[in-house]
N, C-alpha and C positions, 0 to 999 in steps of 0.2 A: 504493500500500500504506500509506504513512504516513498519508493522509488516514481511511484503512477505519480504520487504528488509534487514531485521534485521534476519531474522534466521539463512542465509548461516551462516552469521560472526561467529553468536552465535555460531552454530554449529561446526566451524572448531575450536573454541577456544575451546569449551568442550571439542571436542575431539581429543587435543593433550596437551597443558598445563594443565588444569584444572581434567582432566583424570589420565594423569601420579602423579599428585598432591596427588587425590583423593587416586589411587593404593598404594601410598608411607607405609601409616599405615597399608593397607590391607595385603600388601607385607614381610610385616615385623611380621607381626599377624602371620601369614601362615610360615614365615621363624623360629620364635619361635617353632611353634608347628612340624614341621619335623624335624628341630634339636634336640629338646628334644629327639624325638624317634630314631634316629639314631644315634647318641652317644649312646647312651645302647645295643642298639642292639648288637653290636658286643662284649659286654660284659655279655649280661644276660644269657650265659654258665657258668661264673666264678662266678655270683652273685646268682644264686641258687645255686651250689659246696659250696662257703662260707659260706651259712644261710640255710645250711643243706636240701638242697627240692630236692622232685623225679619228673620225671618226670610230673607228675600230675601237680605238682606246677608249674613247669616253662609253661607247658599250662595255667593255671590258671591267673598266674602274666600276662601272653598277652591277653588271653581272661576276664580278669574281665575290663581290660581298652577297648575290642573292645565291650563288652556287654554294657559297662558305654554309650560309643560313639553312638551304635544303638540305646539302647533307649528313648535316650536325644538327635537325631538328628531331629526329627518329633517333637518333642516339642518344640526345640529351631526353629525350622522352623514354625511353629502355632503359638510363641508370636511373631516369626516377622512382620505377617500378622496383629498384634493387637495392638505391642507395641513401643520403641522407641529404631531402629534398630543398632544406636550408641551406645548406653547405655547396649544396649544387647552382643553387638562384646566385647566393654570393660569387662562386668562381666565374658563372658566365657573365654576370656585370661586372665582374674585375676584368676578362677578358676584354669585352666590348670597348671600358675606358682605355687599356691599354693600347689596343687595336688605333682607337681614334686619334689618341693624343700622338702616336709616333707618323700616323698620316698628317697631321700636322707640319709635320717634318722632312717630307716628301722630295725629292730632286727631281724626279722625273718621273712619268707614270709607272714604269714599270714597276718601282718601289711603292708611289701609288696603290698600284691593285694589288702588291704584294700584303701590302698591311691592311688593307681593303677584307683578304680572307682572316686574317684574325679579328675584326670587327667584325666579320658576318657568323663566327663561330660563335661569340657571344649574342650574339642577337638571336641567333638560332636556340641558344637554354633558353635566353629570356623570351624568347615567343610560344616557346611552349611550357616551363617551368612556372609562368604565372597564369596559365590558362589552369593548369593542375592542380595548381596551389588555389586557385577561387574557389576550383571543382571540391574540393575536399574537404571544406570550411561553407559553402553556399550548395542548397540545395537547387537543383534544375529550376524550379516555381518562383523560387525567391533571389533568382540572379539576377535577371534583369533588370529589377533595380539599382542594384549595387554595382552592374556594370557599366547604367547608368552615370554614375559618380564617374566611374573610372573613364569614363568617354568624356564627360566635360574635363576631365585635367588633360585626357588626349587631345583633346581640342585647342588648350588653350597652348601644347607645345607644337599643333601641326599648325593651327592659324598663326600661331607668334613667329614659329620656328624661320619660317622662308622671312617674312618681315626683321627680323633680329638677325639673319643671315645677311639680306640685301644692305642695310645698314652697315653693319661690321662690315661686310665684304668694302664697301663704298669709303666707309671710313678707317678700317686700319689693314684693310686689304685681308684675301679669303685665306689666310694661314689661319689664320684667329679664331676663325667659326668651330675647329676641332677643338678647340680648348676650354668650351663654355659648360660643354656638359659635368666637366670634374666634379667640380664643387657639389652640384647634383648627387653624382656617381657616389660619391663621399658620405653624405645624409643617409641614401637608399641605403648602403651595406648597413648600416647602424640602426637604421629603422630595422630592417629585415632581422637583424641580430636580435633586437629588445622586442621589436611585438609580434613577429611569426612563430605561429606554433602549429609544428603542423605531425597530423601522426604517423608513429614510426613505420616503416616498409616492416612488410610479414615475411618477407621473404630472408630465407641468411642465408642460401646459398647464393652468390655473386657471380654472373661467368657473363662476358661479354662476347658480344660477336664480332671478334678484329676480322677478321676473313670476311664477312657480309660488308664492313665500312669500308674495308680497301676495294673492294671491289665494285660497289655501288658507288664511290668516290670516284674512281677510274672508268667507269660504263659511263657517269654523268659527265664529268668532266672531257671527255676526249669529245663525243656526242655535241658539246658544245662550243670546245676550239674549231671541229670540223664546220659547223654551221658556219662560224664566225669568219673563220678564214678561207671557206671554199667559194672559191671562183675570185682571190683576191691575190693569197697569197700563193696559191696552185690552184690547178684544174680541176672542177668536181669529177671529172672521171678520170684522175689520175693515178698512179699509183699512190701517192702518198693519202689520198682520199680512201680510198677502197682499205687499205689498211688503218685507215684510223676508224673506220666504222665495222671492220671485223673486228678490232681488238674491244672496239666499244659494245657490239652485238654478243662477243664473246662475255663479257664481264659483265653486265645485264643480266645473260643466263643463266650465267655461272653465280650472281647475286641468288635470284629467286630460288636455284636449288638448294645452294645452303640457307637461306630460311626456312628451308622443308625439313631440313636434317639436324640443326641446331638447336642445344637445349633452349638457349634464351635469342630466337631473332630479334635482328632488330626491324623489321617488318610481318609481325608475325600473320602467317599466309590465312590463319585458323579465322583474322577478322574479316576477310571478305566475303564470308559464311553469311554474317550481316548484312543483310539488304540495307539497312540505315547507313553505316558505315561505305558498302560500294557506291551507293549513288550521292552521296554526300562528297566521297572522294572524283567522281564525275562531275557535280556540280562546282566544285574546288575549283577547276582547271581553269573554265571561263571568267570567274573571280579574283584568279590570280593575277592571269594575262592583262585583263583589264584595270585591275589596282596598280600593278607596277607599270605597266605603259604610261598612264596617265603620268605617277611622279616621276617615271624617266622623261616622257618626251611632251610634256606640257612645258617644261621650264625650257627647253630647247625652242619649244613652238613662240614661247612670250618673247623670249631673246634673240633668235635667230628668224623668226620669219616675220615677228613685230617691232624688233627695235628696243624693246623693253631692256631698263635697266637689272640690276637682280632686284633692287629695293621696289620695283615697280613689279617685278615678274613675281616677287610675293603678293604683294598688293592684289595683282589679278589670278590666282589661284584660291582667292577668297571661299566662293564661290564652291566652288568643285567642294573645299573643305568641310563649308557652314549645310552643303546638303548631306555630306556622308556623315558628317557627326549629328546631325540636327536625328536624320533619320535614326541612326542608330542608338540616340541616348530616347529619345520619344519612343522608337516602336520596341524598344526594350523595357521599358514603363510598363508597356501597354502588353506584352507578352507573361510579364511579369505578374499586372494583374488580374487577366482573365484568363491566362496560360493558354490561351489560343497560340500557335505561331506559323503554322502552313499557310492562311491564307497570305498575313505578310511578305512571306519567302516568295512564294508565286507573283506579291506585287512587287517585290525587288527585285526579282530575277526577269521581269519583263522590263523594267526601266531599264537595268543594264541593256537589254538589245538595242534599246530605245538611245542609251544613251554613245554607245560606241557607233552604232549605224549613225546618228548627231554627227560625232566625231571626224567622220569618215567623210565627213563633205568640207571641213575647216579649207579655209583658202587664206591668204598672208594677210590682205582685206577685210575680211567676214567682220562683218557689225559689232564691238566686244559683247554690246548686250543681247546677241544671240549667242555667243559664246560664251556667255556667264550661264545660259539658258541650259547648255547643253552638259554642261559642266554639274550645275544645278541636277538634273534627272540622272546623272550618272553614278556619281557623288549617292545620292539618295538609293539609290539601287543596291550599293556597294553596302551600305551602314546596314540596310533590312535584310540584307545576307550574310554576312562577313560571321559576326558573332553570334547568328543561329545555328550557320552550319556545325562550330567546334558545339553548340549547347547540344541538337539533339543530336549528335555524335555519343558524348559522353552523358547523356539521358537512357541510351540504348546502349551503354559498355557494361561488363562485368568491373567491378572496382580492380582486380588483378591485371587490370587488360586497360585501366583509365591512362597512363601514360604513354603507352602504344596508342593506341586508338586518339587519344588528342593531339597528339607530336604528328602521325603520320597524315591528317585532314591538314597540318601545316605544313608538312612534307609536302604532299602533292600539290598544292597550292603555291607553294614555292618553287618546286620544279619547273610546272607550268607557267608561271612566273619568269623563271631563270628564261626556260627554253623558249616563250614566249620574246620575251625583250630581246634576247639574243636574235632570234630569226630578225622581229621587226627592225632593230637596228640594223642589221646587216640588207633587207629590202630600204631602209632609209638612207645608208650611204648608195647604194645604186641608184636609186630614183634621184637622190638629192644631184649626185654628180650627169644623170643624163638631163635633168630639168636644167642643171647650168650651162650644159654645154648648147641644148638647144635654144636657153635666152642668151645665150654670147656668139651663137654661129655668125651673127651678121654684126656682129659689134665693132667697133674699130676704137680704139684707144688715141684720147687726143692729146693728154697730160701725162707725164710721169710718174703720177699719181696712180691713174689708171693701170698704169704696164705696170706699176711695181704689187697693185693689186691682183693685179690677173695673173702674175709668178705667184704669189702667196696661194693664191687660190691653186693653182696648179699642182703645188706640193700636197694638197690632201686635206690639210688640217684643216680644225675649224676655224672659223674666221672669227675676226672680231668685226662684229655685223656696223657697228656705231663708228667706225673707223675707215671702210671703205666710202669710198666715194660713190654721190646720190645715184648715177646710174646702173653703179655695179652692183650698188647695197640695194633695189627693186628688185633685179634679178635675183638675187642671194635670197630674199626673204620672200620672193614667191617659189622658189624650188622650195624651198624648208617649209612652209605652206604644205605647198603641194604634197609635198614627198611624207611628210608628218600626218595629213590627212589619209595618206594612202594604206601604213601600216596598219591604222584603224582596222581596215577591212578584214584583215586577217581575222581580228577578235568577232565578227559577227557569227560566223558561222558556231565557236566557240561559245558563243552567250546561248544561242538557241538550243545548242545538245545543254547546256547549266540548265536550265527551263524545263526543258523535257526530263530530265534527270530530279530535278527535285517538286515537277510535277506527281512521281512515282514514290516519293518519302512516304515511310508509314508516318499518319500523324497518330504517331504516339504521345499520351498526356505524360506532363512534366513531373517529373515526380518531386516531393516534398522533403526526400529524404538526401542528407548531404551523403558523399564517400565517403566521410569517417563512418559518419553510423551507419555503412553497411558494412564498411571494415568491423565495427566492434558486430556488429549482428551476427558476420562472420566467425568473428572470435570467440563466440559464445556457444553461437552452434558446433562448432569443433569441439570445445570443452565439454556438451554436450554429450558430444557422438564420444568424445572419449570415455568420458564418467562412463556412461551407458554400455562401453564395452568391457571397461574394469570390473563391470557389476553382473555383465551378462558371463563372463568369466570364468571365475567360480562355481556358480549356479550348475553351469553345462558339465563341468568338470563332478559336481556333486552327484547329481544324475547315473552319472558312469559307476559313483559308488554308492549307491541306491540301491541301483542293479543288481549289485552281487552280492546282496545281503539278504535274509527272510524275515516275517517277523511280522514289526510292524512296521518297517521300511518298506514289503510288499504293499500291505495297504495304502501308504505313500505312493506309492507306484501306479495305483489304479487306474487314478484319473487319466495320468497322464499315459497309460497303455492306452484306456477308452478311447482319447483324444485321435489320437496315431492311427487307432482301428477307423472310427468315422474318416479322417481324412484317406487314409486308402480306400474304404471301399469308394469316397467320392471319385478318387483322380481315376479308380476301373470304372465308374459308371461314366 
């Protein structure tokens, strides 16, 4: 009785003091890590122009951090199932500052994307290590609220972030923007140390799958230098091509069988059993594509086909922001309080088509306030999707299977992502250099000016748009137009399989009950089943000496002879 009476309280105090307590480090973990990238963002036009890189590179410098992040988000999701889930959040925001602050530091891109993959390794714990940590601590029914919260402080580091980047960049130049998140970085661990509490892993046997990471590392990786560099740096059907996607088909295959055969995969194959989980990981892909394209190639699109300062190409990213957060802190309220959430999903996953097919018409010209418009529907598509898909994911997981099963819907997601940008960039420097060649075929150079721009341009790199002279800088900013509007198309076909995919979700209701307390429910039933066999035990064993006694120990016996007698004759009749 005292236990029945003791839970409300307990419950209401978890979750409202001891909750918001708990979010404080998580909040700030997560507020580091979108700041980091949104300060650059709006700078990393000027920061490949400065350190000499073509187009290639500045795909590279965002895709070696979203390749870092895919294949270190299933990993760091599999030791959380194993290992000590505090101690893990700390190392990968130690990571991440690390990562950042030596890119500060930079000489050249290649060092660039080098330090690029240690930021993205940290960013890969923390995208999935605070998804875990909510799950664990907030029940499915009662998330939405409190994700709520954690979207307005994401809000105010994606709308500040490019604004506080454009600035800094403008005034002490874009080294500076990697060194704002420290101080952050700093708080977060301290927070996470004093008010995270989260319960212990069941698990004590430990075994990691290095064989699945090296290989699933190597499949992804080669997979995506060949996209990037075929038909640039060699011929798509060259030799060098053909052996980079055999060793890449080779190691892909050779991934998924050792997750067949390994005690602890790091994708374990048993979750696509799950219909929730496969079409969730379906609907991922198109989500991905389309959230990282925008913050790749929106800030290229302000600067290079508008003209836009960085301080200004935050400014007009507003927009795209204020719908994905607006949607997703509102329709997270509202899932929250009537635990509805399919039909939302189906209205966001239609905006998305709505909003990338938008996209896909932009031209260097286009009206901004159609472009705030398009920005606006996309944005909103992205927020009514984004944090449902990880919720009823881990709505329909076993608690044993919550860190696999949430790492991997950001796994895929991230791939798609990675593989996404990677292609679009690479169709964005072909388009972008045939658009210039076909506005320069009849041009003729009158000024110095000119000719000394049309070598620069020759060389590859990106340009610095605000620098060229007025007839060169038309041309320049309607290929990048163009060429930016173009990769859109790829993501259409992609939105419409998200649709149909989470058109087919079971809508399963939310349950009320957090992952601890199915963890302790579990722990109880085991002690259970234990007790029950220590007791059943003895008994069996007694029986046997029962048997071979007379007396009044026969008489004991009766019953249970009787018993034995009806159930045979039942199983002969």
């Amino acid at each position: 009785m005292t236990a029945t009476t003791e839970t409300p309280s307990l419950e209401a105090e978890r979750s409202h003091r001891e909750v918001l307590t708990a979010l404080s480090g998580l909040i700030m973990g997560m507020f580091v890590a979108v700041l980091s990238g949104t300060v650059v963002s709006t700078s990393m036009p000027i920061i490949i122009a400065d350190l000499g890189g073509d187009q290639s590179a500045y795909t590279w410098v965002i895709t070696a951090s979203l390749l870092a992040t895919a294949v270190s988000t299933p990993i760091w999701g599999k030791l959380a199932d194993l290992l000590d889930r505090k101690v893990l959040l700390q190392l990968a925001l130690g990571l991440f500052v690390v990562g950042t602050a030596i890119a500060g530091f930079a000489q050249d891109t290649g060092m660039l994307i080098g330090v690029r993959v240690i930021q993205g390794i940290g960013a890969g714990g923390l995208m999935s290590l605070v998804m875990i940590a909510v799950a664990l601590i907030i029940s499915p029914r009662e998330r939405g609220k409190y994700m709520g919260i954690v979207g307005g402080v994401m809000a105010m580091a994606t709308i500040g972030g490019p604004l506080l980047g454009g600035v800094v960049t403008d005034a002490f130049g874009w080294r500076a923007n990697f060194f704002l998140g420290i101080p952050f970085a700093i708080v977060a661990i301290i927070l996470i140390q004093r008010t995270l509490h989260l319960p212990k892993s069941t698990r004590t046997k430990v075994k990691i799958d290095y064989v699945g990471a090296v290989l699933l590392a190597v499949g992804v990786s080669l997979l995506l230098i060949w996209v990037s560099m075929g038909g640039n740096q060699f011929e798509w059907n060259s030799m060098t091509s053909f052996v980079m996607i055999g060793i890449s088909a080779a190691a892909i295959i050779g991934f998924v069988i050792t997750e067949f055969l390994v005690e602890e995969p790091i994708v374990p194959m048993s979750l696509f059993r799950n219909r929730t989980f496969t079409l969730a990981v379906i609907a991922s892909i198109s989500v991905g594509v389309a959230m990282f394209a925008t913050s790749v190639f929106l800030a290229q699109y302000f600067q290079l086909a508008r003209g836009a300062t960085p301080t200004e190409s935050g400014l007009m990213t507003i927009p795209m922001v204020v719908g994905q957060m607006g949607a997703s802190i509102g329709i997270g309220a509202l899932v929250s309080r009537f635990g509805k959430w399919k039909g939302w999903m189906l209205l966001g996953s239609a905006l998305i088509v709505a909003g990338v097919s938008l996209m896909s018409t932009l031209r260097y010209d286009t009206d901004f306030l159609w472009v705030s418009v398009y920005m606006v529907v996309l944005g909103a598509g992205l927020g009514m999707v984004m944090q449902n898909l990880t919720l009823v994911v881990q709505n329909d997981t076993p608690v044993s299977q919550l860190g696999a099963a949430s790492s991997n819907v950001n796994f895929f997601r991230s791939i798609a992502g990675t593989i996404g940008v990677t292609i679009m960039g690479s169709v964005l420097a072909t388009q972008v250099t045939s658009h210039v060649k076909d506005g320069l075929a009849s041009f003729t150079p009158t000024s110095p000016e000119e000719v000394s721009a049309l070598q620069g341009l020759a060389g590859g790199g990106v340009p610095h748009v605000s620098e060229l002279p007025d007839a060169i800088r038309v041309i320049v900013e309607s290929a990048y137009g163009h060429g930016i509007a173009d990769v859109f198309i790829i993501a259409i076909p992609l939105a419409v399989l998200s649709l149909i995919a989470i058109a087919f979700l079971p809508n399963k209701a939310l349950s009320r009950q957090t992952h601890a307390e199915k963890l302790e429910e579990e722990a109880e039933q085991v002690a259970i089943d234990l007790a029950e066999a220590e007791i059943a035990a003895p008994v069996s064993s007694s029986v046997g000496l029962v048997e071979g006694t007379d007396g009044e120990a026969s008489d004991e016996r009766e019953p249970v002879d009787r018993e034995r007698g009806r159930a045979a004759s039942g199983s002969a009749r």
